[in-house]
C-alpha positions as CSV (number, residue, x, y, z in Angstrom):
1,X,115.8,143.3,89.5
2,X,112.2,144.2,91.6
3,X,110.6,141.4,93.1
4,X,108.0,142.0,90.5
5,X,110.1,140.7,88.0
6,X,110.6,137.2,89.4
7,X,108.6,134.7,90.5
8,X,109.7,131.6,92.6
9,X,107.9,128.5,92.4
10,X,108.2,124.6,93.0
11,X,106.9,121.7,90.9
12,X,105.4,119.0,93.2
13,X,103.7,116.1,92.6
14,X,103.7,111.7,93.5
15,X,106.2,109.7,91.8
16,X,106.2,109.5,87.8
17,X,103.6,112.0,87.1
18,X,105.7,114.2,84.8
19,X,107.2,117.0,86.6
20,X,110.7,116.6,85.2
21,X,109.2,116.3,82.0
22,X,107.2,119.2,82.5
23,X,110.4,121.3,83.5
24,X,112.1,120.3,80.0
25,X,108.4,121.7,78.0
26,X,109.0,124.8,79.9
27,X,112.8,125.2,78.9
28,X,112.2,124.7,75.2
29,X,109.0,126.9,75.4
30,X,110.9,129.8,76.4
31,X,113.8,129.2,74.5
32,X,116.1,128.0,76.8
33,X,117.7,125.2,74.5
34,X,119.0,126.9,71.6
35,X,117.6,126.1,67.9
36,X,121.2,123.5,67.3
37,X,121.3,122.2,70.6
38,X,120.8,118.6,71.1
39,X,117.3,118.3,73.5
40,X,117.7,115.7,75.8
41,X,115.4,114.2,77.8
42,X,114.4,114.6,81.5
43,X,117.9,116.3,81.3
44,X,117.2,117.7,85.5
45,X,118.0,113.8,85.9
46,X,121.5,114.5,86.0
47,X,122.8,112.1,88.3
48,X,123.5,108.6,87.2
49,X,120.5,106.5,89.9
50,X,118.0,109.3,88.4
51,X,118.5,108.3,85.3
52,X,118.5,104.6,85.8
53,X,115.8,104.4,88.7
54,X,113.5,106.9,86.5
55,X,112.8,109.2,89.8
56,X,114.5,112.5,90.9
57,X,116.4,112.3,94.1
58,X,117.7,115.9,94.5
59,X,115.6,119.4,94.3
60,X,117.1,121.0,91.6
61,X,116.4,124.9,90.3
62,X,116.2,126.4,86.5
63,X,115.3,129.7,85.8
64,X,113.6,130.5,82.3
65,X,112.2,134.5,81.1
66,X,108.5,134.9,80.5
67,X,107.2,138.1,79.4
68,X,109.8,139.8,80.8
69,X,109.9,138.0,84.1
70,X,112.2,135.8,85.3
71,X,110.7,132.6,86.7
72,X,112.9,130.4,89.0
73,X,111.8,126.8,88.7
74,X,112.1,124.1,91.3
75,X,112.1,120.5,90.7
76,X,111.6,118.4,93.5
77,X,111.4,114.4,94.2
78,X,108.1,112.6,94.4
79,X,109.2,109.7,96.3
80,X,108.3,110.1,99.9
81,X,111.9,109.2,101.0
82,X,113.1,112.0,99.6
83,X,110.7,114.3,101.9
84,X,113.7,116.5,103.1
85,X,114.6,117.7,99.6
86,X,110.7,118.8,99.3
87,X,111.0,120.3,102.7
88,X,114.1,122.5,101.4
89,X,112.4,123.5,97.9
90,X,109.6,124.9,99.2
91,X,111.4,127.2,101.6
92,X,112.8,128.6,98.2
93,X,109.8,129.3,96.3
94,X,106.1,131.3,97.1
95,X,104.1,129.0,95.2
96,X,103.8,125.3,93.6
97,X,102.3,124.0,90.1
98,X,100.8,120.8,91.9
99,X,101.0,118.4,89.0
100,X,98.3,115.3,89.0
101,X,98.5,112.7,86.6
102,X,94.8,112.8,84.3
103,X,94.6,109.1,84.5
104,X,96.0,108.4,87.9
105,X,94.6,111.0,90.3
106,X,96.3,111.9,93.8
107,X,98.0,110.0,95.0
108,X,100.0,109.6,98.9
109,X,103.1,111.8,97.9
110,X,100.5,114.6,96.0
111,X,98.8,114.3,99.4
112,X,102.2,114.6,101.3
113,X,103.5,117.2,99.4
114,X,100.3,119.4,99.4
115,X,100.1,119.1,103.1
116,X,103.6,120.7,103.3
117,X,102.7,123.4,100.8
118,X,99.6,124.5,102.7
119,X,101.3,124.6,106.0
120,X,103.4,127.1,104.1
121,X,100.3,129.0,102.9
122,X,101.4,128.2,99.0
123,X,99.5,129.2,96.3
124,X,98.8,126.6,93.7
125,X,98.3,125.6,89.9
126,X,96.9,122.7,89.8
127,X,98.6,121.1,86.6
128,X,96.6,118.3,84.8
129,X,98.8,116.4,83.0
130,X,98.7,113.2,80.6
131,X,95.8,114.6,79.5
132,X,96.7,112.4,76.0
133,X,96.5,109.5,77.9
134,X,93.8,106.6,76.7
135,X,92.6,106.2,80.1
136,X,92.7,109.7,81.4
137,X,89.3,110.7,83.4
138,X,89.9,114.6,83.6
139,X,87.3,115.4,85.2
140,X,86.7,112.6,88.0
141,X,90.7,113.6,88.8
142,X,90.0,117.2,89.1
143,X,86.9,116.3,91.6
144,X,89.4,114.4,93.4
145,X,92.0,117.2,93.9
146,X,89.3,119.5,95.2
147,X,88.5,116.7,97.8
148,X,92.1,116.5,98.6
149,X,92.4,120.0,99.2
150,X,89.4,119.8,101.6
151,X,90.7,116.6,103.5
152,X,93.8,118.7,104.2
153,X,92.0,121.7,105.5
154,X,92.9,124.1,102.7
155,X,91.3,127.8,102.9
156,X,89.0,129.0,101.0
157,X,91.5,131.2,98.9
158,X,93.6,128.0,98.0
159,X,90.8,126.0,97.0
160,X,90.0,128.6,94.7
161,X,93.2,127.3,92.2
162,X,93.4,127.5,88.4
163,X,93.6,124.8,86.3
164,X,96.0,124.0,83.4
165,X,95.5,121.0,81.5
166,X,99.1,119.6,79.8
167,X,100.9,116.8,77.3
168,X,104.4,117.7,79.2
169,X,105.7,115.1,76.3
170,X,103.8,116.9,73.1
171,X,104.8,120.7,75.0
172,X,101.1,121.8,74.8
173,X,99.0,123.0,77.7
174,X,95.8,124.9,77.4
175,X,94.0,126.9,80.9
176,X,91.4,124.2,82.4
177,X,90.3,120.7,81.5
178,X,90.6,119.6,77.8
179,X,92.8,118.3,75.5
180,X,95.3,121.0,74.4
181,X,95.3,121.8,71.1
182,X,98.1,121.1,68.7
183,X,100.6,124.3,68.4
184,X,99.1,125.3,71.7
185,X,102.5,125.2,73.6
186,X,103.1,125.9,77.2
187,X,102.0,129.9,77.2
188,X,98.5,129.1,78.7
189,X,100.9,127.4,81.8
190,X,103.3,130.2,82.2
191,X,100.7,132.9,82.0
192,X,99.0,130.9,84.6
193,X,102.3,130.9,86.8
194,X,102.5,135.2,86.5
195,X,99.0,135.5,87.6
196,X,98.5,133.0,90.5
197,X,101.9,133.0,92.3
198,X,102.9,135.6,93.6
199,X,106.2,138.2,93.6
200,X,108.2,137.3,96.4
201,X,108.2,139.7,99.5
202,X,111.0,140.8,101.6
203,X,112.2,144.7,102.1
204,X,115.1,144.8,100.0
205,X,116.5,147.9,102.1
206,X,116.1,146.0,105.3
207,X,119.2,144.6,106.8
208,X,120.3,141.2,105.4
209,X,118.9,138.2,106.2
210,X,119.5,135.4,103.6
211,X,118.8,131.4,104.2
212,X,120.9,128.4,102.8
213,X,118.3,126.0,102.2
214,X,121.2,123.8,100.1
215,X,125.2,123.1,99.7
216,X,127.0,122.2,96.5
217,X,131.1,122.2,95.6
218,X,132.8,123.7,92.8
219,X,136.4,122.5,92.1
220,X,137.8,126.6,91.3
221,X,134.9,128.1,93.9
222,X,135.1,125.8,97.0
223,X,132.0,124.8,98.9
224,X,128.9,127.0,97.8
225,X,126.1,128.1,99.7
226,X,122.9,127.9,97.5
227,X,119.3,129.7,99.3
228,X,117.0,132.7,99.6
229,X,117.4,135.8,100.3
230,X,114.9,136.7,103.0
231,X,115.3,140.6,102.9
232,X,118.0,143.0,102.1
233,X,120.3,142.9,99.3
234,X,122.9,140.2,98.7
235,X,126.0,141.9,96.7
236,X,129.1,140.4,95.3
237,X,132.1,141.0,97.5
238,X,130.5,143.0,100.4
239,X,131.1,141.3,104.1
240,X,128.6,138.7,105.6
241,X,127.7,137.7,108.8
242,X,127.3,133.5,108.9
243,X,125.2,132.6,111.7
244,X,125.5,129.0,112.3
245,X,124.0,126.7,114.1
246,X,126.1,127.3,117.3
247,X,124.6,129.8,118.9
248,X,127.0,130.2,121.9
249,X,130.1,131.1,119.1
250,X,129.8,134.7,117.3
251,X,129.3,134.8,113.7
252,X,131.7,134.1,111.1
253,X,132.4,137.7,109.4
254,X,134.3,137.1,105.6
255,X,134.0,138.4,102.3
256,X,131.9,136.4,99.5
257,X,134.3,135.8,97.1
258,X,131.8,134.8,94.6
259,X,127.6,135.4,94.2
260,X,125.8,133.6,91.4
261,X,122.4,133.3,90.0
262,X,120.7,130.9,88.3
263,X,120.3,131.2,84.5
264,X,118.7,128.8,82.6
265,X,120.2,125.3,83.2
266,X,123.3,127.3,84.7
267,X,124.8,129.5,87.2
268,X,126.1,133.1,86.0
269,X,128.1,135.7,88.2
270,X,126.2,138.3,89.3
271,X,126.4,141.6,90.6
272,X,123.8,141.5,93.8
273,X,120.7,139.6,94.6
274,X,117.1,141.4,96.3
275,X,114.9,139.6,98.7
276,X,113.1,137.2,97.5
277,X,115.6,135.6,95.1
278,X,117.5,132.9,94.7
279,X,121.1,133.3,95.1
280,X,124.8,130.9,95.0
281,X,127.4,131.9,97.1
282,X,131.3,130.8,97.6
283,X,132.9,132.1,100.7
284,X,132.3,129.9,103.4
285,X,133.6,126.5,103.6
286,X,132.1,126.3,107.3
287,X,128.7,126.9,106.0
288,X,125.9,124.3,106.5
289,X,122.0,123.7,106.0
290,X,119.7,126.0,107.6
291,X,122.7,128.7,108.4
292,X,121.5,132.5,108.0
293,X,124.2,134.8,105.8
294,X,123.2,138.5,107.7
295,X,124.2,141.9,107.8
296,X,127.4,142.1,109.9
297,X,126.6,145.2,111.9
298,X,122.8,143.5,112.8
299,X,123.5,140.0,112.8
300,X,120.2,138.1,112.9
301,X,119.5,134.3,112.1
302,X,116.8,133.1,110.3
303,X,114.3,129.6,112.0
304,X,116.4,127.1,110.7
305,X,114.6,124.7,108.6
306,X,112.6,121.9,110.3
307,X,112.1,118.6,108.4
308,X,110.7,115.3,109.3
309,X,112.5,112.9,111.5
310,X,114.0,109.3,110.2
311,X,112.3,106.3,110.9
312,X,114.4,103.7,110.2
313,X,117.8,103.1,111.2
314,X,120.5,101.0,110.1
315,X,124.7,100.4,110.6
316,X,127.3,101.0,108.1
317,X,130.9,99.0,108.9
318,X,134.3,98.5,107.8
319,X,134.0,95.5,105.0
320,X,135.4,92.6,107.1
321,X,135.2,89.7,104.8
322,X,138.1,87.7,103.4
323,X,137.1,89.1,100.1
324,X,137.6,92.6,101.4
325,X,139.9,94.8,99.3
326,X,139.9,93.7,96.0
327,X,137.0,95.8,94.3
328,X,137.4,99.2,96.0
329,X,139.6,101.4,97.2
330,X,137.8,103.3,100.1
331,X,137.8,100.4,102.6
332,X,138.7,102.3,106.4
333,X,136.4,103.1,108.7
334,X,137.4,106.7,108.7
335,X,136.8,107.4,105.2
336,X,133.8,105.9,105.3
337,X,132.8,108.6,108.2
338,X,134.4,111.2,106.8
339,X,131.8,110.5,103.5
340,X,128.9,110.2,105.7
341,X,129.5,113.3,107.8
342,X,129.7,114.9,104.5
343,X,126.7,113.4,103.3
344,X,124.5,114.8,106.6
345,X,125.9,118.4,106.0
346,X,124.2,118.6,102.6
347,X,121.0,115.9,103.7
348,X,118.7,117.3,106.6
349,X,116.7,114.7,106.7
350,X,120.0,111.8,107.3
351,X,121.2,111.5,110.6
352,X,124.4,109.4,111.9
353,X,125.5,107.9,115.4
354,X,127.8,106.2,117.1
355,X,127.6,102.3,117.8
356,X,129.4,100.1,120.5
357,X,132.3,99.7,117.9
358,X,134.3,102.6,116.1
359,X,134.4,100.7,113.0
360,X,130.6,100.8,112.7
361,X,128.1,103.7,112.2
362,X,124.8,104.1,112.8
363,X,122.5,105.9,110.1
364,X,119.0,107.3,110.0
365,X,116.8,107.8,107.0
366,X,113.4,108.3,105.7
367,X,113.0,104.5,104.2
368,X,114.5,101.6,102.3
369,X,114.8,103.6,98.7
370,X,116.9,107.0,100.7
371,X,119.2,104.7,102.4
372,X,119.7,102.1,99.3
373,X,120.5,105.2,97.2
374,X,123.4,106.4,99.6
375,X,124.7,102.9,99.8
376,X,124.7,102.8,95.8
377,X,126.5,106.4,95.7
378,X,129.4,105.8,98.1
379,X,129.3,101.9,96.3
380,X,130.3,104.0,93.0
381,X,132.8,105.9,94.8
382,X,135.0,103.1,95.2
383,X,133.6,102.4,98.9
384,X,133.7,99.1,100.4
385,X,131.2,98.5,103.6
386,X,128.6,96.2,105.0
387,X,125.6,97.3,106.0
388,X,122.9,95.6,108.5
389,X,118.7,95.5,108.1
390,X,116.9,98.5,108.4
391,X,115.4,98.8,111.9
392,X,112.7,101.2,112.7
393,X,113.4,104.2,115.2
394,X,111.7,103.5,118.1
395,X,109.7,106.6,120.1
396,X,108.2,106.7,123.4
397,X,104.8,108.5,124.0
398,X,103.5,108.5,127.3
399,X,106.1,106.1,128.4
400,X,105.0,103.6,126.0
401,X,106.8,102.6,123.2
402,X,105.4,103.5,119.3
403,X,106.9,102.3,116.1
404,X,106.3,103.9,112.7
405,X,103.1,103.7,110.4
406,X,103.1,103.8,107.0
407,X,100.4,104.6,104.5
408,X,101.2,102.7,101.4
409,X,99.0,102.6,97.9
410,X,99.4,99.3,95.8
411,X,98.3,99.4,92.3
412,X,98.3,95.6,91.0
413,X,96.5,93.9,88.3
414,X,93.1,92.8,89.8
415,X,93.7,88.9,89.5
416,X,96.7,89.6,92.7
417,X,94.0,91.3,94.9
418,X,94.4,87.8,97.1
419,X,98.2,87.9,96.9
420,X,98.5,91.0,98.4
421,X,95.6,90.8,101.0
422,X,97.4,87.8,102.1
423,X,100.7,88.8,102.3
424,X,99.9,91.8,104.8
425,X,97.3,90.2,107.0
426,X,100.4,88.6,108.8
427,X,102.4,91.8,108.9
428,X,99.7,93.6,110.8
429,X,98.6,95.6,107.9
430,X,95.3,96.3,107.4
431,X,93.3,97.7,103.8
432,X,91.7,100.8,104.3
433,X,90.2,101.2,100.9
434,X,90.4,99.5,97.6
435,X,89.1,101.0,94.3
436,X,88.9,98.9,90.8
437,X,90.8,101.0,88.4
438,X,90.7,100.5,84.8
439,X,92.3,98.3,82.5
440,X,91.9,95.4,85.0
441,X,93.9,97.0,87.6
442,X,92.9,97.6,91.5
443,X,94.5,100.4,93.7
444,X,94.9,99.2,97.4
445,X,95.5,101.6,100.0
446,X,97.4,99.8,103.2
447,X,98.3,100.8,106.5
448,X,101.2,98.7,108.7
449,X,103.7,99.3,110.8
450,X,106.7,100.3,109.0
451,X,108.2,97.0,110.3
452,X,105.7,95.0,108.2
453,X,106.3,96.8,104.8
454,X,109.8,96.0,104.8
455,X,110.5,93.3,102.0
456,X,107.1,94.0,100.5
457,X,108.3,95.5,97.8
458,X,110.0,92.7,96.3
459,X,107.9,90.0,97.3
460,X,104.8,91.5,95.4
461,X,107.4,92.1,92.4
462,X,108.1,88.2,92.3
463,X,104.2,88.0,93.1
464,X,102.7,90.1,90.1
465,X,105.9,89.0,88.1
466,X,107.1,93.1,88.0
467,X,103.7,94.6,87.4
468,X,103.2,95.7,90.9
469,X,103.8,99.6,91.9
470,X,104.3,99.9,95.4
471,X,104.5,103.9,97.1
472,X,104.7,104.4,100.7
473,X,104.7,107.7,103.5
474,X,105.1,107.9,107.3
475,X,101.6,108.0,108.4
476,X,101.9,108.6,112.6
477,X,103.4,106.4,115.1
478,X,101.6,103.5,117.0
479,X,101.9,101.2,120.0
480,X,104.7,98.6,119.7
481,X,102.7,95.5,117.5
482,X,104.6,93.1,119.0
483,X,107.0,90.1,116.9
484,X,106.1,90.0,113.3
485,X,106.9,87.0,111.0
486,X,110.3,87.1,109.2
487,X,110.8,85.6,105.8
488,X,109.9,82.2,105.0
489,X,113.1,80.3,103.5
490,X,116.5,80.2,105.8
491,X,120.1,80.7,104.9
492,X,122.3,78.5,102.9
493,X,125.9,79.1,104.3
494,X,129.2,78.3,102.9
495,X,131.1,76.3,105.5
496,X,134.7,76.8,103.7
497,X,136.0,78.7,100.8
498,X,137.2,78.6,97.8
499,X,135.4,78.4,94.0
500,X,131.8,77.0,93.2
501,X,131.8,73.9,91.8
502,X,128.9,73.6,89.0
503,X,128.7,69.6,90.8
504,X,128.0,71.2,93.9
505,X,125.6,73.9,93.0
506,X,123.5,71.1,91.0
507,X,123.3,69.0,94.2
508,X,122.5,72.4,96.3
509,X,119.6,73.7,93.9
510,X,117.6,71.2,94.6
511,X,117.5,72.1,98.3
512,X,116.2,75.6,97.3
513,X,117.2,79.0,94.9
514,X,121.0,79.5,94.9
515,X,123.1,83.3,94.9
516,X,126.2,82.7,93.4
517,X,127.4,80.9,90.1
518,X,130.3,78.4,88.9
519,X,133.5,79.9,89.5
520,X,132.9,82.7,91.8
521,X,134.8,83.0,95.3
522,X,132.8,81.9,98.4
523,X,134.1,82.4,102.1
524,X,132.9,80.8,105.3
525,X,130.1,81.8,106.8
526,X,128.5,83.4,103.4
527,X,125.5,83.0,102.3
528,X,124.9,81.6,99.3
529,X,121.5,80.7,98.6
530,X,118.0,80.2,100.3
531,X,116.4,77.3,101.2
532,X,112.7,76.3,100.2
533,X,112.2,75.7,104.4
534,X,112.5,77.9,107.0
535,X,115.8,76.5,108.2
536,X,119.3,77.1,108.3
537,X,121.7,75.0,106.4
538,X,125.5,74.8,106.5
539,X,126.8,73.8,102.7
540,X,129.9,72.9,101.0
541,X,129.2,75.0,97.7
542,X,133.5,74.3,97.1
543,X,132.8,70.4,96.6
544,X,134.2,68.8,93.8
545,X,133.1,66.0,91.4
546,X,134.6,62.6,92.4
547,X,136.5,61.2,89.3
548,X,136.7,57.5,89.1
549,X,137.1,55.2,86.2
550,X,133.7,53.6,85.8
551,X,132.0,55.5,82.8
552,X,128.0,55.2,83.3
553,X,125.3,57.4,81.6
554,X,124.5,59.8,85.1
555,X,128.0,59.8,85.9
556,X,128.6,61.8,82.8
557,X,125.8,63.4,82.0
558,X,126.3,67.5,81.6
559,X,125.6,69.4,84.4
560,X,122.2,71.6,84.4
561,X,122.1,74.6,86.5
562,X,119.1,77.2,87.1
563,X,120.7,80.8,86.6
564,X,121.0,82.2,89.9
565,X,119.1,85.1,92.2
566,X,121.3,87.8,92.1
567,X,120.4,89.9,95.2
568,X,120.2,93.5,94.1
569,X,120.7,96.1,96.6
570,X,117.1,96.8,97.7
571,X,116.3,92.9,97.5
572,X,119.4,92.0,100.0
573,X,118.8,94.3,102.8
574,X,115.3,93.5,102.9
575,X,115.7,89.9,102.9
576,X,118.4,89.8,105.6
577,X,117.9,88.8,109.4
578,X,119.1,90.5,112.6
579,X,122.2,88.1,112.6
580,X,123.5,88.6,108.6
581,X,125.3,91.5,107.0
582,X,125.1,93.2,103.3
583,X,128.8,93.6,101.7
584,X,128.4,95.9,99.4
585,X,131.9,96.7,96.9
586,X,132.1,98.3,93.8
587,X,131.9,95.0,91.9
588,X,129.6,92.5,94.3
589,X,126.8,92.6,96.6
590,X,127.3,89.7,98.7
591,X,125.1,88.4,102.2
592,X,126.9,87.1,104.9
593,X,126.6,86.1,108.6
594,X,127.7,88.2,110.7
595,X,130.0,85.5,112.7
596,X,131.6,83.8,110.0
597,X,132.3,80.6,111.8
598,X,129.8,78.0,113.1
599,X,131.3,78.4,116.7
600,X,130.8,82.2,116.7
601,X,127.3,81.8,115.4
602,X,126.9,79.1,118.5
603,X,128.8,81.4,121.2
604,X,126.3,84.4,120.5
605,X,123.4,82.3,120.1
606,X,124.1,81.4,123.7
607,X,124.9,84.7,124.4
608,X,121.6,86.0,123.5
């Protein structure tokens, strides 16, 4: 097929403003889901957390025929901890529908993702969507994107962008800003895509230079190789060059056993693949991110692709509790690096190291949400591990040492202005603009060191009692800000183990909010609760009710417990300090010290 018959091109946009949704309006506009299929919804979501969390995680491609040209679509995350997976998809594609909520505007990740388009000199469509909405404000939105586009230094030619106005959830779109009409459906958008983005370049004679941008694994094909060919042609069963990242070792030369191509929500065998075009390929089980597949007489590699470096850090272990082993059945340490080595070859923007101890790992990320959602996957894969508090990477600049900033926009109802101007004055963050919104709701727009947004989330969730939307982005670095203030309640720890008593708990509640229930295990040196103070406090959650044979009314009155705080993943590692632990099993997410005894905890208390 002639570049001219295919277009690539990425749909990027901030968290929850539609572009999955979009992606499924396309598939049934051009007939991808037969008349007797079953539609289902935001079906790019594949994967269990996407699903669940409401937010896509991985970049994922469709392709879908217009007019006789075949359109290769890219769906891409919108949470700014999944910045790597943008990175990738837009290496894969010559243009971007920028989607913009009608009623929301820009917002950090549409500024982050823009930013990365334009340094790629992308074309864009400038998708207006939830146009339906009640509150939408069209054109005050579109006003906005043009100022975006100017804050980020955009040329003339990309400022000069068309405009498609869309209900993703009705199917109907119609070219600028309006409502779309009803039977409309999404040709105004897809004309729009052949006109403004162009056919992808590349000499298709030239020899081959073709760029994994992603991997996946087939159980009959092996590990497969999925990019862009840069220029030449890629053809099923000729000989390929793999230049790795090694540059000291000659290329791998091998056969592809197996080229595919995208076709609608699936993969087909195909015959060959021109520059410009997307192409699958099984052959190389050596293959990694940012390898160049090239002709074998003229081997040449490609840039390999540059991403964003983590900013926070944290340590995975070897589950050491007494509970250990009874919920999973991945529980050694070199399992669990076997899984995370495997995780970094298909994640460019996760990075592992080694610690002081072989049994523990260290592991960079983006933020708290990147690193929470590998902990959950290898949790559902039967791994058992314990995992410390994020830390931030530390950088030196000019010999001086700089810690992350972070930009992040908080949209709460107006009455919890206070609540959150008070909770970040303390962590060093400061408001940098704050716009009334409608329907009683404020934006704030926050910068703090990355140190000080930690446990934000959740504590404006219990705050605004869950109406709080939080979305963050690496903004710089800055000088070091010195000690910032930790949580406010301390640690209730089990000093023996054995089963909760209800008689206990009852007694302990009053002291502060309790973790675990009647009947579940405890261990020494567990935490089981927080206290309403600031300190420490060594319990006896295991303590029975005396029996004795005087009968009074309190002595046997029922007891009366408050449900209790399950920590959730996100909530735990937050609310952790330096000295306590996550253990995370298939069944339980449980906080513990990291010295289970009182003498240990004494011993490296002195020690520090």
């Amino acid at each position: 097929m002639p570049a001219s018959s295919f277009r690539n091109v990425a749909l990027v946009a901030h968290v929850d403003h539609g572009k999955t949704t979009l992606v499924d309006a396309i598939l049934g506009a051009t007939g991808v889901f037969a008349a007797h299929e079953t539609r289902v919804e935001r079906v790019l979501d594949s994967n269990d957390q996407e699903r669940e969390r409401g937010i896509t995680i991985l970049a994922k491609a469709v392709s879908v025929e217009w007019k006789g040209v075949r359109i290769n679509l890219v769906d891409t995350p919108g949470h700014a901890d999944f910045g790597g997976e943008v990175e990738r998809a837009l290496a894969l594609v010559d243009g971007i529908l920028l989607l913009v909520d009608a009623a929301d505007g820009p917002m950090p990740q549409t500024r982050y993702v823009l930013s990365k388009a334009l340094a790629r000199n992308l074309p864009a469509v400038v998708v207006l969507n939830k146009v339906d909405r009640q509150d939408a404000r069209s054109d005050e939105v579109i006003n906005d994107v043009y100022q975006l586009f100017l804050d980020l230094g955009a040329a003339d030619h990309h400022i000069e962008f068309p405009i498609v106005s869309t209900d993703a959830r009705a199917g109907l779109a119609v070219a600028g800003v309006g409502l779309p009409p009803q039977g409309s459906g999404m040709a105004p958008l897809l004309d729009a895509i052949l006109e403004t983005i162009p056919a992808s370049g590349g000499d298709p004679e030239a020899p081959l230079q073709a760029l994994v941008t992603n991997l996946d694994a087939s159980d009959y094909l092996g590990r497969l190789a999925i990019g862009r060919v840069a220029q030449g042609t890629l053809r099923a069963g000729q000989q390929v060059a793999l230049c790795h990242s090694n540059e000291e070792e000659p290329p791998i030369r091998r056969r592809l056993t197996q080229l595919l191509g995208f076709s609608g929500l699936g993969r087909t065998a195909v015959e060959a693949r021109t520059a410009g075009d997307l192409f699958v390929v099984a052959g190389f089980p050596e293959v990694e991110i940012g390898d160049t597949l090239a002709d074998p007489q003229d081997p040449r590699p490609l840039p390999r692709l540059q991403v964003d470096e983590p900013v926070l850090r944290m340590t995975f272990g070897v589950n050491t509790s007494p509970l250990s082993g009874r919920d999973g059945s991945r529980l050694t340490s070199r399992q669990i690096r076997e899984r995370l080595e495997r995780e970094v070859r298909g994640n460019v923007s996760i990075r592992i190291g080694p610690t002081t101890s072989p049994e523990i790992i260290e592991v960079s990320g983006r933020g708290e949400l990147q690193l929470a959602v590998l902990i959950e996957t290898m949790r559902r894969e039967g791994f058992e591990l314990q995992v410390s508090r994020p830390e931030v990477v530390i950088r030196q600049i000019g010999g001086v040492p700089h810690e992350p900033l972070e930009r992040a926009v908080i949209d709460i109802p107006s009455e919890h202005v206070g609540t959150v101007t008070q909770a970040i004055a303390p962590r060093q963050g400061r408001v940098t603009d704050l716009r009334p919104g409608d329907s009683g709701r404020t934006i704030l727009t926050v910068l703090a060191p990355a140190r000080g947004l930690l446990g934000l989330r959740s504590l404006l969730m219990t705050a605004t009692r869950g109406t709080a939307l939080i979305h963050q982005h690496h903004d710089g670095w800055q000088p070091w800000a010195g000690d910032l203030p930790a949580r406010t309640g301390g640690a209730m720890i089990a000093d023996r183990a054995g089963p909760a008593t209800g008689f206990a708990l009852e007694n302990l509640q009053k002291r502060g909010v309790m973790f675990v229930g009647i009947g579940e295990a405890v261990y020494e040196g567990m935490v089981v609760g927080e206290t309403s103070r600031g300190d420490e406090m060594l319990v006896n959650p295991t303590r029975p009710k005396e029996l004795t044979n005087i009968r009074t009314h309190d002595h046997d009155e029922a007891v009366r417990l408050t449900p209790a705080r399950r920590p959730t993943l996100e909530t735990a590692i937050e609310w952790i300090a330096e000295d306590e632990l996550v253990e995370v099993t298939p069944a339980a997410i449980r906080i513990r010290k990291r010295f289970l005894t009182e003498s240990e905890r004494r011993l490296a208390r002195k020690a520090r």
